[in-house]
C-alpha positions as CSV (number, residue, x, y, z in Angstrom):
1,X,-119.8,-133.9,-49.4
2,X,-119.9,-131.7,-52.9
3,X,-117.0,-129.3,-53.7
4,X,-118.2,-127.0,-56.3
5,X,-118.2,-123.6,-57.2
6,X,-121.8,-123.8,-59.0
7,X,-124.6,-123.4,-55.5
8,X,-126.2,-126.2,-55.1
9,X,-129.9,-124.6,-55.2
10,X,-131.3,-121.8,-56.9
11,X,-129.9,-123.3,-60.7
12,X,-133.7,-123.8,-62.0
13,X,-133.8,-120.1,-63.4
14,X,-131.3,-119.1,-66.3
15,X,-128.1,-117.3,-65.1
16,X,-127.9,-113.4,-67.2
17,X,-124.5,-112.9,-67.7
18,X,-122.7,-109.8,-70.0
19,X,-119.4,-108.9,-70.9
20,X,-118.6,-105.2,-68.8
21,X,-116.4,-102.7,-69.3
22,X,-115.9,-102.0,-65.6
23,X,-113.2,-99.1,-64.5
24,X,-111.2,-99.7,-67.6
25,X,-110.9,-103.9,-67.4
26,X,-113.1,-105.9,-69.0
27,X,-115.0,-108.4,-67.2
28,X,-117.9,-111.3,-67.0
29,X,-120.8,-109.9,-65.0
30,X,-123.6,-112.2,-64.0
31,X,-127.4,-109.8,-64.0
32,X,-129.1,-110.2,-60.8
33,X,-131.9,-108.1,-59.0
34,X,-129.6,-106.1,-57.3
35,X,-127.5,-105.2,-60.0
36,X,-124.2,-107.3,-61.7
37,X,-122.0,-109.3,-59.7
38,X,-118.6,-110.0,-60.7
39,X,-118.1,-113.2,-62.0
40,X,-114.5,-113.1,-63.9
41,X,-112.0,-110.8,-65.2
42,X,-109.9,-111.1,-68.2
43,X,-106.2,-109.9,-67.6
44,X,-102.4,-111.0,-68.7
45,X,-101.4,-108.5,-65.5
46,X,-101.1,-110.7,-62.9
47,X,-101.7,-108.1,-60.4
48,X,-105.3,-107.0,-61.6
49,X,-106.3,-110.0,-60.2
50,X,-105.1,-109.2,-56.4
51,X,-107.1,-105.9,-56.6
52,X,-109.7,-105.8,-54.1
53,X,-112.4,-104.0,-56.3
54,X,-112.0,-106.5,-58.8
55,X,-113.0,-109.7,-56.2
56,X,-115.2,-112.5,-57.8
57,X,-118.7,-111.9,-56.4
58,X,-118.6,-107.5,-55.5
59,X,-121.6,-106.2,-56.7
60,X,-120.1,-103.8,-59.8
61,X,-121.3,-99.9,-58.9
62,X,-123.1,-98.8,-62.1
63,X,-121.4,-95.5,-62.4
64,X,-118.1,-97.4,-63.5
65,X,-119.3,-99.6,-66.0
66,X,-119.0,-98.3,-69.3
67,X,-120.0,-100.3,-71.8
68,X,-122.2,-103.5,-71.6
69,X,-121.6,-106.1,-74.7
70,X,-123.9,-109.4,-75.1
């Protein structure tokens, strides 16, 4: 049995990812087809990451990112 947080298949094309600006809070966005899906955020306010917009894996709404930095 494998614990991981990587998925097991689907790792032979290169992961996108940027650096958002989303609704004020910066965050790690991985680039998909669909659009950006959260990956991380990057907060000292514990509570940010209890937020339920802010879950790892929501697909981000593009009206509320912005700025997008490489």
């Amino acid at each position: 049995m494998m614990y991981s947080v990587a998925p097991i298949y689907g790792l032979e094309e290169p992961i996108e990812y940027a650096e958002l600006d989303y609704n004020g809070y910066s965050v790690l966005a991985c680039k998909t087809c669909e659009g950006y899906v959260l990956e991380r955020i990057f907060s000292t306010d514990p509570k940010d990451y209890l937020r339920e917009d802010l879950k790892p894996g929501k697909l981000l709404e593009n009206n509320l990112i912005k700025q997008i930095r490489k």
